[in-house]
C-alpha positions as CSV (number, residue, x, y, z in Angstrom):
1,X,64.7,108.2,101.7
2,X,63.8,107.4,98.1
3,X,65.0,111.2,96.9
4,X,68.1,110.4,99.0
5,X,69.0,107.3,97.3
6,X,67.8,108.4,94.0
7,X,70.5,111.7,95.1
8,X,73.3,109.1,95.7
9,X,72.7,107.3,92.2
10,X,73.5,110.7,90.3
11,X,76.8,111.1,92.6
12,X,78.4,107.7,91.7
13,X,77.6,107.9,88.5
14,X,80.8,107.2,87.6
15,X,81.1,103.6,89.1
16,X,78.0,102.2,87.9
17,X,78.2,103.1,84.6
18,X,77.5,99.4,83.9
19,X,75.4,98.4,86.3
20,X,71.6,97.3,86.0
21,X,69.4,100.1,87.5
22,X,67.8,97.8,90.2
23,X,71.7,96.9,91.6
24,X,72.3,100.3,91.1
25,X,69.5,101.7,93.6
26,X,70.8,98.6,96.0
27,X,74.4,100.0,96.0
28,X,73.2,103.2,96.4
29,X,70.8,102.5,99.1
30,X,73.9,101.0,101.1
31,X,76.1,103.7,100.9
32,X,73.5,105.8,102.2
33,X,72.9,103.4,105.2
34,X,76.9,103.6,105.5
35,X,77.0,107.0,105.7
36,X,74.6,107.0,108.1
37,X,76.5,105.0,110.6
38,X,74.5,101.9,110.0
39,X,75.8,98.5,111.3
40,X,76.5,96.4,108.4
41,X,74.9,92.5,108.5
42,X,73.1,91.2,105.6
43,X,69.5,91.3,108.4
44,X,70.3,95.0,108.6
45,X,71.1,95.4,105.1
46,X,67.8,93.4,104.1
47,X,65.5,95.3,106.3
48,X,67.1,98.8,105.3
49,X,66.7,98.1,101.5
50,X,62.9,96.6,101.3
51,X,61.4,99.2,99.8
52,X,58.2,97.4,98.8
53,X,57.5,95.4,101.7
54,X,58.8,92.3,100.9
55,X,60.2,89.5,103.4
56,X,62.9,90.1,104.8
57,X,64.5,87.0,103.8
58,X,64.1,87.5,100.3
59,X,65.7,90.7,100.8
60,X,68.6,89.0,102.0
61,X,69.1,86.9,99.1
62,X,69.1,89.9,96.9
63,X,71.6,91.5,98.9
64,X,73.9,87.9,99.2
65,X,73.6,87.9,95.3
66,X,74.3,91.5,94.7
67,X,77.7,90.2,96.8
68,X,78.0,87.0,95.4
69,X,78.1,88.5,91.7
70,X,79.1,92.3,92.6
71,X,78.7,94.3,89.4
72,X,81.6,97.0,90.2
73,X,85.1,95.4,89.3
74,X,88.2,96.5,90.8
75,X,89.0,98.0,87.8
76,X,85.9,100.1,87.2
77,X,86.7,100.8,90.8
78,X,90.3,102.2,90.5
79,X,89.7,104.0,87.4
80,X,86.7,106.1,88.9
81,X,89.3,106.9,92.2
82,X,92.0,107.9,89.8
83,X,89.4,110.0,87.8
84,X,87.5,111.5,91.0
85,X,90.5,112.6,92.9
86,X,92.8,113.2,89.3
87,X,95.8,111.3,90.4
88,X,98.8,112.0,87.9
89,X,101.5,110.8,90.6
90,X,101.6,108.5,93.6
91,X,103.0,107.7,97.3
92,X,101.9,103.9,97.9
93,X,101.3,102.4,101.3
94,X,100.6,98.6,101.9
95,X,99.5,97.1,104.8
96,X,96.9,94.3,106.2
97,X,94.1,94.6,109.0
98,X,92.5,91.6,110.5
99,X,90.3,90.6,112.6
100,X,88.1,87.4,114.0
101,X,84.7,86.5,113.7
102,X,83.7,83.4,115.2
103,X,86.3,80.6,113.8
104,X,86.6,82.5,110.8
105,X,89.8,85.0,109.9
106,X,88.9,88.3,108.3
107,X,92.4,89.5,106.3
108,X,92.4,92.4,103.8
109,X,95.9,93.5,101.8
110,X,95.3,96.7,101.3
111,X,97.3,98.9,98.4
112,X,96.4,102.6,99.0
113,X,97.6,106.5,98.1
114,X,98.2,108.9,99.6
115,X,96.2,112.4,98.9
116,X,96.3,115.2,101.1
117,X,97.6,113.5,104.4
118,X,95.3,110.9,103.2
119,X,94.9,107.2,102.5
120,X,92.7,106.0,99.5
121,X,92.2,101.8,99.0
122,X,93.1,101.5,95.2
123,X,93.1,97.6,95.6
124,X,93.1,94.8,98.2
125,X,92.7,91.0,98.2
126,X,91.5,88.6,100.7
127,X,94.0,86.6,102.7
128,X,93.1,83.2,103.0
129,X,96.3,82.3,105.4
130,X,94.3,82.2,109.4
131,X,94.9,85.8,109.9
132,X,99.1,85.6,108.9
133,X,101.0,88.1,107.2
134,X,101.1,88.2,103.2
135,X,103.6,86.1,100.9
136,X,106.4,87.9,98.7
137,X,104.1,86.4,95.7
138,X,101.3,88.2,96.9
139,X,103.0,91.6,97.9
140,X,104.1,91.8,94.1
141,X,100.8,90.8,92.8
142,X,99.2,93.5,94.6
143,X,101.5,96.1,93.3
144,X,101.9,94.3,90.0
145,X,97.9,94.6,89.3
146,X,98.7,98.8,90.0
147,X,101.6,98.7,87.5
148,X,99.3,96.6,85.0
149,X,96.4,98.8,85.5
150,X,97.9,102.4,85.5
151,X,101.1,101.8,84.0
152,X,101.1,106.3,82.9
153,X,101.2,107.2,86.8
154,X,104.1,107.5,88.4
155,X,105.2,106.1,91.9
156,X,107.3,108.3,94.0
157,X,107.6,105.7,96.5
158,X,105.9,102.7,98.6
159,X,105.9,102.5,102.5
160,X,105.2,99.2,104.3
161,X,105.6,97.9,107.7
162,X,108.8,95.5,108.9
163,X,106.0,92.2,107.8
164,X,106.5,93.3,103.9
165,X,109.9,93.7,102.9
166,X,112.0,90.2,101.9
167,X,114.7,89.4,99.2
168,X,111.9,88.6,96.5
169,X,109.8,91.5,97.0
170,X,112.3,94.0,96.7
171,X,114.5,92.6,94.3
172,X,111.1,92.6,92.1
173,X,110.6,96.4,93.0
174,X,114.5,97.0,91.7
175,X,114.2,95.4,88.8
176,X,115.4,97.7,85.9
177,X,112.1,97.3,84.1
178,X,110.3,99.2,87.2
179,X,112.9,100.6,89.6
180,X,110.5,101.4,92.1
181,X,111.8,103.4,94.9
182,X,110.4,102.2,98.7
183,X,110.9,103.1,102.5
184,X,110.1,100.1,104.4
185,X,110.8,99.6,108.0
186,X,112.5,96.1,108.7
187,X,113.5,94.2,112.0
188,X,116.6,94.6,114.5
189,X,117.0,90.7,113.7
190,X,118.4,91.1,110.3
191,X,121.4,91.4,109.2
192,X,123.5,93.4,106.5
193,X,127.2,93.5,106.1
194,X,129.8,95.4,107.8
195,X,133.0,95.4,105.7
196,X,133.2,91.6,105.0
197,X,131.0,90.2,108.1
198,X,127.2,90.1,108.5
199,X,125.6,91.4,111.6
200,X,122.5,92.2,112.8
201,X,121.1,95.5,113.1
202,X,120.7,95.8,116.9
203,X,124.5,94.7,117.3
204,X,125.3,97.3,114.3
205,X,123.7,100.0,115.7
206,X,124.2,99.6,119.1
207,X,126.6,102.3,120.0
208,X,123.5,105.0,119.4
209,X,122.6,103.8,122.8
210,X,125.5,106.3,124.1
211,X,125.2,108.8,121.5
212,X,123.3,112.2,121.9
213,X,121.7,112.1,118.9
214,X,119.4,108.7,119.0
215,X,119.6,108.8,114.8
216,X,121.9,107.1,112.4
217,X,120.9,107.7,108.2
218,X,123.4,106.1,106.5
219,X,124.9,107.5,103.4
220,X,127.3,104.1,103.1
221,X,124.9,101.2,101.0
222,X,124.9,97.7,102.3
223,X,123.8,94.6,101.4
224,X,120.3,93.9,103.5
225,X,117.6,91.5,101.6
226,X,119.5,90.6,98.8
227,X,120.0,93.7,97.3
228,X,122.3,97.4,97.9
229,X,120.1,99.4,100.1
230,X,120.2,102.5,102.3
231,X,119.8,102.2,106.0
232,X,118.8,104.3,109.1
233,X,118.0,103.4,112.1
234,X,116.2,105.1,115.4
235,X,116.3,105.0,118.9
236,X,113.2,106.5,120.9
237,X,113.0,107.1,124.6
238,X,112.0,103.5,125.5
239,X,115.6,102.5,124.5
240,X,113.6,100.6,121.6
241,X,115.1,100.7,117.9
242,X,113.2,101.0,114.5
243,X,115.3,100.6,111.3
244,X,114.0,101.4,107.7
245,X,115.4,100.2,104.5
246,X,115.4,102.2,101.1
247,X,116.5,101.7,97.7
248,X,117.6,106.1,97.4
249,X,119.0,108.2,100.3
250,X,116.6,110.6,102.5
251,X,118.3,113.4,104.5
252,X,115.2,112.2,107.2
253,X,113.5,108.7,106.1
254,X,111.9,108.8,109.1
255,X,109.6,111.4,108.3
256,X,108.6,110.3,105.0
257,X,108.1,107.1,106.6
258,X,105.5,108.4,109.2
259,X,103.0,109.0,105.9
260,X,102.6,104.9,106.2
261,X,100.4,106.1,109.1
262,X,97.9,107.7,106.9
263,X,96.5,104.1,106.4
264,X,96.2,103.2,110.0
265,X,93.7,106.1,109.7
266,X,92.1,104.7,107.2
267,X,91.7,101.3,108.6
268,X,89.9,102.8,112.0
269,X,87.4,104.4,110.5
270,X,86.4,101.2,108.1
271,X,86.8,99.5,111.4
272,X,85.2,100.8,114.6
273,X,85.3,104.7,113.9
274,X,82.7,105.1,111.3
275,X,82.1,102.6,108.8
276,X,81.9,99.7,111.4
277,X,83.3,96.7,109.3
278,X,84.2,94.9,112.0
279,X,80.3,94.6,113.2
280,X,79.2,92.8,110.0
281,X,78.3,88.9,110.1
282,X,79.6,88.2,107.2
283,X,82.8,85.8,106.4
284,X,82.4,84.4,102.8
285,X,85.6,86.2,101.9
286,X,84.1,87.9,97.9
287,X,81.2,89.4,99.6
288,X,83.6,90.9,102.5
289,X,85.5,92.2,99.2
290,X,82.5,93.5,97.9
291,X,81.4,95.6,101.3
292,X,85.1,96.6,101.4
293,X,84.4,98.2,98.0
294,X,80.7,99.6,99.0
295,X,82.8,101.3,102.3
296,X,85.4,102.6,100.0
297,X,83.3,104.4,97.4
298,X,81.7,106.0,100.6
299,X,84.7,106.8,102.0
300,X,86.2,108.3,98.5
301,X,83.3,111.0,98.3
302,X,83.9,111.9,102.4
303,X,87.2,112.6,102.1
304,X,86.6,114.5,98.6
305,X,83.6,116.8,100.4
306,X,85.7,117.0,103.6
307,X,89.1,118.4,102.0
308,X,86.6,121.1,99.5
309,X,84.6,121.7,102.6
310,X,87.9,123.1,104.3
311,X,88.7,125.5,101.6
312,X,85.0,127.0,102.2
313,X,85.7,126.7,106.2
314,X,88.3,125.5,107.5
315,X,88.0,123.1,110.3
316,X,88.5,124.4,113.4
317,X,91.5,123.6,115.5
318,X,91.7,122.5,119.2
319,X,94.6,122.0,122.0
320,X,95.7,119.2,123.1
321,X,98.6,118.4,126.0
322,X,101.0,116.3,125.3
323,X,103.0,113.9,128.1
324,X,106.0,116.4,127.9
325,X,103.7,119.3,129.3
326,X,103.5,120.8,126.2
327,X,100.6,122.1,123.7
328,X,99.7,121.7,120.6
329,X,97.0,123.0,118.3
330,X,95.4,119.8,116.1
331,X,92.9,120.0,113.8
332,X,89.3,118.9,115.1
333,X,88.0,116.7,112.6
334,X,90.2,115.0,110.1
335,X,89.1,115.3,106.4
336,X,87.2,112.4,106.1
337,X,85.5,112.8,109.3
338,X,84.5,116.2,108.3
339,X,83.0,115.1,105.1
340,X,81.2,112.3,106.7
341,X,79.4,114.5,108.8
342,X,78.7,116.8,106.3
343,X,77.2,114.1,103.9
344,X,75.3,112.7,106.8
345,X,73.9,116.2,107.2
346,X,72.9,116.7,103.8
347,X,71.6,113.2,103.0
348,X,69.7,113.4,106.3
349,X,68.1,116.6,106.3
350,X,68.5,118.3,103.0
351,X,69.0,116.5,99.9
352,X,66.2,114.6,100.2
353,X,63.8,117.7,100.2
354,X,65.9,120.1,97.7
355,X,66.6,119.0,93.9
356,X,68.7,122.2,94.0
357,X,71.1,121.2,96.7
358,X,71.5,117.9,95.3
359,X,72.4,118.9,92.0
360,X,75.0,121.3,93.6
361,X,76.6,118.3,95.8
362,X,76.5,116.0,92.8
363,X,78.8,119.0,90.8
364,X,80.9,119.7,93.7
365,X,81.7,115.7,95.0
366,X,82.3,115.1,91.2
367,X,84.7,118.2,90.1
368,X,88.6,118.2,89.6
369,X,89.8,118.8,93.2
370,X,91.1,122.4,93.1
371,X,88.5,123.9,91.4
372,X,86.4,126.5,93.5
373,X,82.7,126.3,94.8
374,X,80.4,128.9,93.2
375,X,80.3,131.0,96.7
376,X,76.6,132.2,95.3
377,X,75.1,128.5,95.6
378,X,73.1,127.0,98.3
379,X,75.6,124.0,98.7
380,X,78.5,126.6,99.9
381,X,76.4,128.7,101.9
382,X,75.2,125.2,103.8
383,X,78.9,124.6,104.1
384,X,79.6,127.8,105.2
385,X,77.5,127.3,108.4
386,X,78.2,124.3,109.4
């Protein structure tokens, strides 16, 4: 275990640069646990980090201050992302997951990219609003803080759920200082002009209902939130409608669109699928941040080792049958779930016992994606046969 965490200390190098060596073996200590598919509660965290059989209760209070004061800013954090998975260029998704414990509502804005098919948390916030959806004011913080922060990468475009988009948000995103072009998907209730009338979207759109082709992309702008914007709208075969606004026209928006899934993804394996977020008994809202953070470095370096993993082996496919009759071959792990088995392997039986393959995993988690694994090291032959 000590080798293990002392392996994990070399790998993250990068965001603890300025952290105190005794935080740093903590933070260290619980990634490993998270990796390992540990519950997360500050009992389990305490009992899981006493290395020299100390009370448990004091090890509890070392882990509430290690939260209470956490070392790794949200800018240390971001910049080590941007450096670990060399981001030059962007596709942004927002979105919130929530929960309850108890009395107490758990609410994270999440800003992410998108890499591979991917979602990566860049930033988030805690929602102090009983579980409701964000305000315009905080919707343009979050991407504002981006902007601020990593002003020389470019955004190709933001995706968000019909909660996000209103006339402040994207009037702020179309402002000719920033120009920032966006999907989102909006509600039927809405309304944009028709000639010189307003009207809803369902009433607009209705005649799609008798139409062969359930799909309208406009190439006419209207006025929807305040501002000239594209529309298209959708009709599946529930007879239910989905409309999505955007500031540039897309021969299919839909399909760009469907990337905003990526952080669905995401969120279930923070939540229930891996991670297990929602299993933790804590609710002060900064030390929730600071486990967010602790989840998302872990969930940076499984994604990393899944997608270089693949290039060595790919992951195997499997068939699934859909409701139409028909088959289709999917992929059997994801990315990230492939790396997170892979680092539970190596942190669980290997790494501990080899300085070799350690050294190897710390080179490989910590290279420029795209660079290719010396096929002569231990690490790739480990991959290899998998």
């Amino acid at each position: 275990m000590q080798n293990s965490v002392a392996n994990i200390l070399k790998i993250i190098k990068k965001f603890i640069l300025e952290v105190r060596a005794e935080r740093a073996w903590t933070i260290a200590h619980i990634i490993l646990l998270l990796i390992s598919g540990s519950k997360i509660s500050l009992y389990q965290l305490g009992i899981a980090t006493n290395k020299n059989g100390s009370k448990i209760k004091s090890c509890e209070q070392k882990i509430r201050r290690l939260l209470n004061d956490f070392p790794i800013t949200s800018k240390i954090y971001a910049k080590a992302v941007i450096a670990l998975f060399a981001i030059k260029s962007v596709e942004l998704i927002i979105d919130r997951t929530n929960w309850m414990f108890g009395q107490t509502d758990i609410n994270y804005l999440v800003l992410s990219f998108r890499w591979h098919n991917i979602a990566i948390p860049i930033y988030w916030v805690m929602l102090n609003n009983k579980g409701g959806n964000s305000s315009s004011l905080q919707r343009i913080s979050l991407v504002q803080w981006f902007t601020d922060n990593f002003s020389n990468i470019h955004i190709s475009n933001i995706y968000a759920d019909r909660e996000f988009p209103s006339v402040m948000f994207i009037s702020w995103l179309l402002h000719k200082d920033r120009n920032i072009n966006f999907i989102f998907r909006t509600k039927g209730s809405l309304h944009a002009t028709d000639g010189n009338k307003k009207i809803s979207l369902s009433k607009l759109y209705a005649k799609l209902h008798n139409q062969q082709h359930k799909i309208k992309v406009e190439r006419l702008i209207r006025r929807i939130f305040g501002n000239r914007l594209y529309i298209s709208a959708r009709l599946n075969d529930k007879g239910e409608f989905m409309f999505l606004v955007s500031n540039q026209y897309y021969d299919d928006p839909f399909i760009l669109y469907a990337r905003r899934w990526n952080i669905e993804t995401m969120f279930g394996n923070f939540k229930t699928k891996s991670f297990n977020l929602e299993s933790t008994h804590i609710t002060i809202y900064h030390r929730l941040s600071a486990l967010f953070m602790l989840m998302a470095i872990s969930y940076c370096y499984c994604c990393k080792l899944g997608y270089i993993a693949n290039t060595i082996k790919p992951i195997a496919t499997k068939k699934i049958k859909l409701a139409n009759s028909t088959t289709v071959k999917r992929p059997e792990f994801t990315f990230f779930k492939y790396g997170f088995y892979l680092l539970k392997n190596f942190f669980d039986n290997l790494v501990s016992n080899s300085a070799v393959v350690a050294r190897q995993l710390h080179q490989i988690l910590n290279c420029t994606p795209g660079n290719q694994v010396d096929r002569r090291s231990r690490t790739y032959r480990i991959i290899s046969s998998f």
